[in-house]
N, C-alpha and C positions, 0 to 999 in steps of 0.2 A: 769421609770424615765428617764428625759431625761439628754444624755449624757453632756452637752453642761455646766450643773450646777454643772458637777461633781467637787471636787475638791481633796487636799490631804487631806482634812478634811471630807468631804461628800462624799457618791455617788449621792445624788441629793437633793431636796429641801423634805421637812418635809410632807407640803400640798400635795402635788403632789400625795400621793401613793394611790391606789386604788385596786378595786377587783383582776386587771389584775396584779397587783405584789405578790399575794398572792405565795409564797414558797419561794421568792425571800432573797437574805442576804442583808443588808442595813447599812451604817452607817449614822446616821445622825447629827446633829448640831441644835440650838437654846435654845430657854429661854422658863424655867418652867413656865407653865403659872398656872399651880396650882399643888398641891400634895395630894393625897389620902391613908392613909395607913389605910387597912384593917385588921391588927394584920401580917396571914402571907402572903399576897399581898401588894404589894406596885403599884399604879398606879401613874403616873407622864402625865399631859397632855403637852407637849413640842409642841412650837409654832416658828415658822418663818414668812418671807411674805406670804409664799401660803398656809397661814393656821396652824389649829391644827391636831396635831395624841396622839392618848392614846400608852401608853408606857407601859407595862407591867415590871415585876420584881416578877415573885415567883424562889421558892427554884431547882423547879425543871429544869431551864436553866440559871438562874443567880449565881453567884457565893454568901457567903454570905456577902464577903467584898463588893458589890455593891451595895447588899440590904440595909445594915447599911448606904451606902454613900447615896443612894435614899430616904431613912426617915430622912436623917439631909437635904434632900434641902429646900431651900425656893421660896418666889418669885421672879422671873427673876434672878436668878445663870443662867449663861450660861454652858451647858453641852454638850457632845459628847455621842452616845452612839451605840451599835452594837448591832444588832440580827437578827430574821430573821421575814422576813411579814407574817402575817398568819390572816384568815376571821375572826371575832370577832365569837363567839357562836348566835346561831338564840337567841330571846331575850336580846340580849346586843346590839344589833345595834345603834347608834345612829343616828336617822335619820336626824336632823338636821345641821351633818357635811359632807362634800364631802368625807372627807376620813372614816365619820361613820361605815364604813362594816369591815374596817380590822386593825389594831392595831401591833407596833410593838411589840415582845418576846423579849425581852431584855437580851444581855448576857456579856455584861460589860456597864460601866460608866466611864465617865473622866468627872470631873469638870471641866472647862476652867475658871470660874472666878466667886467669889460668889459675888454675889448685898448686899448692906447694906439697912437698913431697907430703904421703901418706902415714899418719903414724899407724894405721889399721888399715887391709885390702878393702875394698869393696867387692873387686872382681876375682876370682880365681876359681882354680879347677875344680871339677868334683871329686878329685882324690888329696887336695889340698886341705886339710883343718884349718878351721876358726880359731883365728887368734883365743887367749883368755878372754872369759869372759866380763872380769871388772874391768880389761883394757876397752872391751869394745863397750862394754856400760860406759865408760870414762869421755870416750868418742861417740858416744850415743847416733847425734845427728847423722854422722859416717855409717854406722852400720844400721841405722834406719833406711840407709839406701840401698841395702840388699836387696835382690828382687825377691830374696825367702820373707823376710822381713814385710818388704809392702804389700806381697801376696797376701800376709796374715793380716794386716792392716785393714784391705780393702775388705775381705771376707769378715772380719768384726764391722764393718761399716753396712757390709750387705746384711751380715742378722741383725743390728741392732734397727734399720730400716724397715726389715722383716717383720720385728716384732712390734714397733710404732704399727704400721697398717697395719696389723691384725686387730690389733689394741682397738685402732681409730674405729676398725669397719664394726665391731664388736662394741660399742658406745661408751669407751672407755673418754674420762677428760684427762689431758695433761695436765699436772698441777705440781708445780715447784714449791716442795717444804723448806724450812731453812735450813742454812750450813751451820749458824750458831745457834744453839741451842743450850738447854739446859742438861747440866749433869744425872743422868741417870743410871740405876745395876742395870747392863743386859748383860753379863757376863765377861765381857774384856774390858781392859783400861779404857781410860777414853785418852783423847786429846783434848787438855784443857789449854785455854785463850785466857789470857788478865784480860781484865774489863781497863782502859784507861779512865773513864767517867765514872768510876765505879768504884773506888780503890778496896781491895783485897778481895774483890768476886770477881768469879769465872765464867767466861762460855765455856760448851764444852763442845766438841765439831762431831755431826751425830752417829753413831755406830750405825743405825738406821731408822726410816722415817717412820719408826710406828707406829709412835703417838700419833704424829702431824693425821698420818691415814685415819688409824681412826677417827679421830676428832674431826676430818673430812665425809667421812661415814655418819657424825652426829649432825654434819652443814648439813644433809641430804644431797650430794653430789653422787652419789650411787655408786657411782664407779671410777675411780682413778688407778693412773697408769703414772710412773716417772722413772727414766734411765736416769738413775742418781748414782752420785759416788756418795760414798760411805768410808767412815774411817774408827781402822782398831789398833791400839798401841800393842799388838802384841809379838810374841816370837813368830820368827818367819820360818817360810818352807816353799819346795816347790810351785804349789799350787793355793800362797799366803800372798800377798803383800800391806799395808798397812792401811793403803787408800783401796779401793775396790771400785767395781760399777756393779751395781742391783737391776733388773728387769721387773718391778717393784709394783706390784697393783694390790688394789682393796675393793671387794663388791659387797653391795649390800642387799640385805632379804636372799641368803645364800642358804646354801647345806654343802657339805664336803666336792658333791657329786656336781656341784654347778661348777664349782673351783676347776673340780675336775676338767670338766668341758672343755674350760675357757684356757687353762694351761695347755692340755695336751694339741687342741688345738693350732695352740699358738707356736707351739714347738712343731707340730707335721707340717705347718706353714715356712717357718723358717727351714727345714731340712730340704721341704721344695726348694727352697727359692736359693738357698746354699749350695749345696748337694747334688741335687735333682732326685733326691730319692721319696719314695712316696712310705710313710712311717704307718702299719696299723694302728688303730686306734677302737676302741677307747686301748688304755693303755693296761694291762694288768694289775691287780690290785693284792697285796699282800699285807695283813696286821705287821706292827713290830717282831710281836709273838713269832710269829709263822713266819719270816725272815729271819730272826736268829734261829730258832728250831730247824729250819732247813739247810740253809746258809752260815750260821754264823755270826751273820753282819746284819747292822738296818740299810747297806747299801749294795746289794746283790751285784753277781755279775751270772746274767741271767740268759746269756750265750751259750753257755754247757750246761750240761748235770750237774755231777757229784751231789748229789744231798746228802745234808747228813741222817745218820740211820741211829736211830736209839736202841742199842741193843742188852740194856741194862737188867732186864730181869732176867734174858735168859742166860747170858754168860756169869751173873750169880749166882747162879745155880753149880757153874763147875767149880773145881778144887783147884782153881787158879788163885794163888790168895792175893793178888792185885783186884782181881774182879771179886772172890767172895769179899774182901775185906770193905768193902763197900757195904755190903748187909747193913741195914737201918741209921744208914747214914742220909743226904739227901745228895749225897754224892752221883752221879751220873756216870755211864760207858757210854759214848757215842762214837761214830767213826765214817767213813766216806769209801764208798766202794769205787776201786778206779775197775773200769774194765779194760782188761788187756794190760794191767797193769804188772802181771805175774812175769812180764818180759825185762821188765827194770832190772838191772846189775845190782849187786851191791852194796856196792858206792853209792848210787843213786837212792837205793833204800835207808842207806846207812846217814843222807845228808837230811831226809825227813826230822831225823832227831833236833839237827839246829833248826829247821824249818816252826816245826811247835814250840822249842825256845824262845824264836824272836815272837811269838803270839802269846807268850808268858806260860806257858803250862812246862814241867819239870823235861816231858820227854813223850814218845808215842809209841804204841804197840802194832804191830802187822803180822798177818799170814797170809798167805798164799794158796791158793787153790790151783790143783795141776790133778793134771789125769791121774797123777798115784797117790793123790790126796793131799792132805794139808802140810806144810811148811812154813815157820816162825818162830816166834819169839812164845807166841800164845797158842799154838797148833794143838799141844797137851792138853789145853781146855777143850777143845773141841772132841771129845768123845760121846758114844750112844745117841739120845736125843738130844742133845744141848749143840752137836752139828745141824743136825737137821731143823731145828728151829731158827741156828742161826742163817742156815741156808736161805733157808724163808725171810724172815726178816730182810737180810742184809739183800739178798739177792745175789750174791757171789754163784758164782759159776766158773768149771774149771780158765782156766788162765786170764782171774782177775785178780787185784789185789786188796785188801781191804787194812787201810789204817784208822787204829782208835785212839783217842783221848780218855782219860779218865779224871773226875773232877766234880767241878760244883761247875753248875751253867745257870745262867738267866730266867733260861723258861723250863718248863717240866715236862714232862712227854707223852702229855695230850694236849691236842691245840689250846691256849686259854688256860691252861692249870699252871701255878705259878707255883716257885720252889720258892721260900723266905731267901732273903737277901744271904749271901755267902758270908763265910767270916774273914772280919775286915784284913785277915792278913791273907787271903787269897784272892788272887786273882780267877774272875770267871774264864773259862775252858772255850764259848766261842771264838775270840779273837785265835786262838790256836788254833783252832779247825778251818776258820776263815783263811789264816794262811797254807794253810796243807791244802785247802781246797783250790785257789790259786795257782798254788806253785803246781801242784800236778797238774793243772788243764794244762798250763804252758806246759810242762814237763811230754805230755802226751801227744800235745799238737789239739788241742779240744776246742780253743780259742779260736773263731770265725769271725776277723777281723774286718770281715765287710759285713756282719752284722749290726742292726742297731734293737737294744734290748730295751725298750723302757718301761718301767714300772715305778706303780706310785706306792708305797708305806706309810702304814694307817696306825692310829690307837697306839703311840708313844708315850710310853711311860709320864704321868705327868710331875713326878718329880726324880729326882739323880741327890743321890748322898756324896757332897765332900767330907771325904774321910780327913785331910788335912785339919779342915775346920770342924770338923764333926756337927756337921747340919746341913739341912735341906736346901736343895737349890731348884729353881725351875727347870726341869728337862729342856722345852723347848724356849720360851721367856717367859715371864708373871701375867700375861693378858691373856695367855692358851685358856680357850673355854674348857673342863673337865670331860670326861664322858658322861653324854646322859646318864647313863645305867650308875653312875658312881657317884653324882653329885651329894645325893643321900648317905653313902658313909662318908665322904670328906666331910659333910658338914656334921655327923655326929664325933668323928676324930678329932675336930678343932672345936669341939663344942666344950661348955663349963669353967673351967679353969687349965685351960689348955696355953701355954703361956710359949710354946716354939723352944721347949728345951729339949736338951738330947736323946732323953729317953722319948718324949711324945713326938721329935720331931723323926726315930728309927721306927716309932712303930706307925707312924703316916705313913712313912718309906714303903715299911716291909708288907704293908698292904696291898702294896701293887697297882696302885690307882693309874686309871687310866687318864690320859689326855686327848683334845678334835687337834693333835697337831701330824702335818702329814709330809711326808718328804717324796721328791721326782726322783727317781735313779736310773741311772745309764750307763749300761756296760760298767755296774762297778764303782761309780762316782755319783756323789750327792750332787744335784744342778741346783736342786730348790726345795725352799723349806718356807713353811705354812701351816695357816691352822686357821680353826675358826675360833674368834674372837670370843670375851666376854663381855654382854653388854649390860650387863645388869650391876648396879654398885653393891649392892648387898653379896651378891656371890664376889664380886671382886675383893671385895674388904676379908672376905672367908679367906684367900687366894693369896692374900697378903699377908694375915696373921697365921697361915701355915707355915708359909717362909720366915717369921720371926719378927716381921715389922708390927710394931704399935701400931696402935691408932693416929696417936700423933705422928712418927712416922711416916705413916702410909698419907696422912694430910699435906706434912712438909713437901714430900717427893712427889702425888701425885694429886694432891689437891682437886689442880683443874679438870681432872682427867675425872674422877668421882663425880666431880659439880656438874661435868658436861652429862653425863651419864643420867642424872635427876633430869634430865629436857628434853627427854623421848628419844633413847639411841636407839638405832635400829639394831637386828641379829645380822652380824659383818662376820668376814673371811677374807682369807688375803694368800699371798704366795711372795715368795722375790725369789727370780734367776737371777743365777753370778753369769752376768756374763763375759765375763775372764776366762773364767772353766769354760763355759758353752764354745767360747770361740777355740781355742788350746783344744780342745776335745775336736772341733769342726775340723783346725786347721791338722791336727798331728803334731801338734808341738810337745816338745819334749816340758815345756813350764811354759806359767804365766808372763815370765819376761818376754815372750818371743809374739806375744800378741795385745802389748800393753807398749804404751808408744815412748814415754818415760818411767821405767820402772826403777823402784829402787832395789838393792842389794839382800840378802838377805840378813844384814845389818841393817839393815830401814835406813841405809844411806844412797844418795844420789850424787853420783858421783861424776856427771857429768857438769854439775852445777856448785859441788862443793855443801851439800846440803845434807843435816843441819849445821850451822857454824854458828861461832861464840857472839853475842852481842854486847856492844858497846852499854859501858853502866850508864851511861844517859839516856839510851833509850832504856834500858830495866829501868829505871827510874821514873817515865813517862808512863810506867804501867805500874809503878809499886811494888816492884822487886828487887830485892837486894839478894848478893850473891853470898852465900856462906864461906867465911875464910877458908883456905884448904885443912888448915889442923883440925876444922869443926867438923869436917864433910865424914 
C-alpha cells in the first residue's frame, strides 16, 4: 500500500491491496457495499475509490462484540476496520476483482456513520437495471458511488493528466482566460451575468477562450494550453451539455501540419496511457470535399468501407426515368456497394427506405447481383453496356448489393469540383448516404469495435448559408484564416459596393470558398475542431464585412481584437478537444452524463441541487432587474 494515502484513519486505500500484502496488518475505511452473514461468518464487502475487498469476521480473530456490529450493517454505513491481509483459500478466489486473491481478517470494527434507507441502490446485480435516470441525477452523490461511475471518473482524470504532460513536455504554458467576459457571435447563445456596478450591462460566460488565445498569441507566449470549461445555452442531447471542458491550445509560427503533430500526438499519448493501445500516427488526412464524396459526412467512420460510388453518367444513359430524368440537372446518382449484401431478406431491404428518410432524402433505390443476374427496383436499367459500365464503376460482383440515392449533393464528382449550392427547399443527399452507410456496416457485422480509426478533415467550407435568416454565417467561426488559394476572390467578392446583402451574400456562398479550418475524427465522432487563424487586420475586416458587420460594427465587437493586430501578431493556429466526448468514447459510455461528475439534464436542469431556481426581487434588484408581470410575458 502506498504510503502517500495513509492517513490517521487508514494505512491506505481499500482497492489497492493485493497478493504482495498478504501477512500485512491493515486498517482500512469506506462503505458497505453489501453484507453476507453465513450463520457463524459474517462477510462485509467494503468499498472505496480503488475498489472492493471482502472483509472477513469469524469467531476465531474477531471479537464477538464486532461480529454482532457486522450483522446489524447495512448499505453504505461507513466503517473503519482492522486486521491482517491474508490469500483467500484456492476456490474462493474471485477472479473478477483486482483485489480477488486476498481478503481482509478482520479484528475490530468501528462504525463512523450509519446511512438511512436508500432512495437509489448503489450495489446490485448485473441483471438488475438502473433505477431512472433523473432519479439517480436527483441523488447524484449516491450514484456517483457506483463503481461504473468512478471507473469513468478516474479514467477522465487519467486523460486529462495525460494531456497536461504531453502539453507540458511539448513547451506548451498553462494560462487561465477569464469566465466573465464580453458578449460575442460564435454561434450559440451565450450566458449572460448583470453587471451589479454596472447597471444595465453584461458579462457574458465564454462559449470559448478564443479571443483570450489569440490575443496570447499577440503577448508572444508561443504556445498555450488550458483544460477549460466553456459554456452554451443551447438545446441538449446525448453527447450536449451546456457547461463543457475544452483540451484547448494555440501555437504560434505554425501551418496546419505542425497542429497536426502536436494533436495527434497528444492524443497516441493519452491512448497509451488510457488504453494501453499504441495509435499509428501521423493520422490520415482527408479534404471536407473527399469526406463527403466518399462518406457522406465531415466525420467518417473510417473502420469499414462502403464508399460511396458516383454512378451518375452512366445509369443516364438507361431508360430508367428516375436516373434519365436527371439529364442536365445538377442532380447526382450515388450509391454504396455492400458486399455480400445480396443475402439481406426483404424486410431488411425493405427498412433501407426509412433508413434514407431519417437522412432527409424522399427514398432509395437497390439491385442485387446473383449468379442469374440482376434483381430490383432498378435491375431494368441495367441492360447492354450500361451493366457493364456500372459493373466497373460500382464494383458489384455476384452476391453484393448496391443501394442508390438520387439528388443534389455538396460536392461534385471529381475531387475539388463543386456543384452550386442546392435549391433552398432541398435538402442535400449526403446525410442520407451517411445513414445507409452506417446502418449497413452494423447491419453486416463490418464494425471492428476494437478498432481505433483516426483521421483529420481539411479545407471546410469557409462559410454555411442560414436559410432561416437568409445570410451568411462563419462555417467554422469569423477568425478561420481563408484558403491561400482563395483569398484573391474573397477579396474581389466583397470588394466595391458589396454591402452583405442577400443576393451578394448567396453568390459569396455559391462560390465555394475554401477555409484553414480542420476537424480530428474518431470512429465517427468529431473530438476536435481548429484552424489556422487570421492575423492580419486588413484581411480580418474583409472577413467581417462578408458576414454583414459594418465597420462600425466590427469596431464596437471587436475593436481590441483589430487594435491588438496593428502590434505585430504573429501567423497562430489552435485546436480544442471536448474532453467529455474523449473520455465517453475512452470509457464506452452510453452519454456524456456517465463521465461528467454533475451533469445537468437534458433540460439544462440540475436536479440534484434544484438548479436553476427563481430569485428573490431584492436580489434582481441588486443587479437591475426587474421581472415582467405575467400578462406582459
Amino acid at each position: 500500500m502506498t504510503d502517500v494515502l495513509r492517513t490517521s484513519f487508514r494505512t491506505g486505500l481499500v482497492g489497492s491491496l493485493r497478493t504482495e500484502d498478504a501477512g500485512t496488518r491493515a486498517i482500512l475505511v469506506g462503505w458497505v457495499h453489501r453484507r453476507r452473514d453465513l450463520g457463524g461468518l459474517v462477510f462485509l464487502d467494503l468499498r472505496d475509490r480503488a475498489g472492493l475487498l471482502q472483509v472477513s469476521f469469524d469467531p476465531e480473530a474477531a471479537p464477538a462484540e464486532a461480529i454482532r456490529e457486522a450483522r446489524g450493517l447495512g448499505p453504505e454505513d461507513v466503517v473503519q476496520v482492522e486486521g491482517t491481509v491474508e490469500l483467500r483459500p484456492r476456490g474462493k478466489i474471485n477472479a473478477d476483482l483486482p483485489t480477488g486473491e486476498v481478503e481482509l481478517r478482520a479484528e475490530s470494527l468501528r462504525v463512523l456513520q450509519r446511512a438511512d434507507p436508500l432512495p437509489i441502490p448503489v450495489y446490485r446485480t448485473p441483471d438488475e437495471e438502473l433505477p431512472m435516470e433523473d432519479l439517480r441525477l436527483r441523488y447524484r452523490y449516491l450514484d456517483l458511488r457506483r463503481p461504473e461511475i468512478q471507473r469513468n471518473l478516474m479514467l477522465r482524470h487519467t486523460a486529462a493528466r495525460s494531456a497536461r504532460s504531453f502539453l507540458d513536455a511539448n513547451g506548451f504554458v498553462e494560462v487561465e482566460t477569464p469566465m466573465l467576459t464580453r458578449r460575442t457571435p460564435e454561434g450559440a447563445r451565450d450566458y449572460l451575468v448583470p453587471s451589479r456596478v454596472h447597471p444595465g450591462e453584461f458579462f457574458a460566460l465564454p462559449q470559448s477562450p478564443q479571443i483570450y488565445k489569440q490575443l496570447l498569441m499577440v503577448s508572444g507566449y508561443d504556445r498555450y494550453y488550458q483544460i477549460v470549461r466553456c459554456l452554451r445555452d443551447e438545446d441538449l442531447r446525448a453527447d450536449r451539455q451546456p457547461e463543457f471542458t475544452q483540451i484547448d491550445a494555440e501555437l504560434s509560427f505554425v501551418d496546419e501540419e505542425d497542429v497536426f503533430r502536436i494533436g495527434e500526438g497528444m492524443v497516441a499519448q493519452l491512448w497509451r496511457d488510457v488504453l494501453e493501445v499504441d495509435l499509428p500516427v501521423p493520422f490520415p488526412r482527408l479534404t471536407y470535399d473527399q469526406a463527403l464524396r466518399s462518406y457522406g459526412t465531415d466525420k467518417p467512420d473510417l473502420r469499414y468501407g462502403l464508399e460511396i460510388v458516383d454512378v451518375t453518367e452512366t445509369l443516364q444513359r438507361s431508360d430508367f426515368r428516375i436516373f434519365s430524368g436527371t439529364l442536365g440537372s445538377d442532380q447526382r446518382i450515388r450509391g454504396v456497394r455492400v458486399p455480400g449484401g445480396a443475402q439481406l431478406s426483404r424486410r431488411e431491404i425493405d427498412e433501407l427506405q426509412l433508413v434514407a428518410k431519417r437522412g432527409g432524402a424522399p427514398g432509395t433505390l437497390w439491385v442485387k447481383k446473383t449468379e442469374s443476374g440482376w434483381s430490383g427496383p432498378f435491375a431494368k436499367a441495367l441492360g447492354g453496356d450500361v451493366a457493364s459500365s456500372f459493373e466497373a464503376e460500382s464494383g458489384t460482383v455476384a452476391g453484393d448489393l448496391f443501394v442508390a440515392v438520387v439528388g443534389y449533393f455538396r460536392t461534385g464528382s471529381e475531387p475539388g469540383e463543386q456543384i452550386p449550392p442546392w435549391p433552398e427547399s432541398e435538402t442535400p443527399r449526403e446525410a442520407a448516404l451517411d445513414e445507409l452507410r452506417r446502418h449497413l456496416a452494423d447491419r453486416m457485422g463490418l464494425v471492428r469495435a476494437d478498432e481505433h480509426a483516426w483521421a483529420w478533415v481539411t479545407e471546410f467550407p469557409m462559410f454555411d448559408w442560414d436559410p432561416d435568416n437568409g445570410r451568411l454565417v462563419a462555417s467554422h467561426h469569423m477568425f478561420t484564416a481563408p484558403h491561400q488559394a482563395d483569398i484573391e476572390m474573397l477579396k474581389e467578392l466583397t470588394d466595391g459596393d458589396f454591402r452583405g446583402s442577400r443576393d451578394a451574400a448567396w453568390r459569396l456562398y455559391s462560390t465555394g470558398l475554401r477555409s484553414r479550418a480542420y476537424d480530428a475524427v474518431y470512429n465517427g465522432n468529431e473530438l476536435a475542431s481548429g484552424s489556422v487563424r487570421i492575423h492580419d487586420q486588413d484581411l480580418q475586416r474583409i472577413v467581417f464585412r462578408s458576414l454583414g458587420l459594418s465597420e462600425e460594427e466590427a469596431r464596437e465587437k471587436f475593436g481590441f481584437l483589430l487594435e491588438a493586430f496593428r502590434f505585430g501578431a504573429p501567423p497562430h493556429a489552435g485546436f480544442a478537444f471536448g474532453l467529455d466526448r474523449l473520455a465517453m468514447l475512452l470509457a464506452g459510455a452510453a452519454s456524456l452524463r456517465d463521465v461528467i461528475a454533475f451533469p445537468k439534464t437534458t433540460a439544462a436542469r440540475a436536479l440534484f441541487e434544484g438548479a436553476p431556481a427563481p430569485v428573490d426581487d431584492a436580489d434582481l434588484r441588486e443587479v437591475h432587474i426587474r421581472k415582467r408581470d405575467d400578462e406582459t410575458n
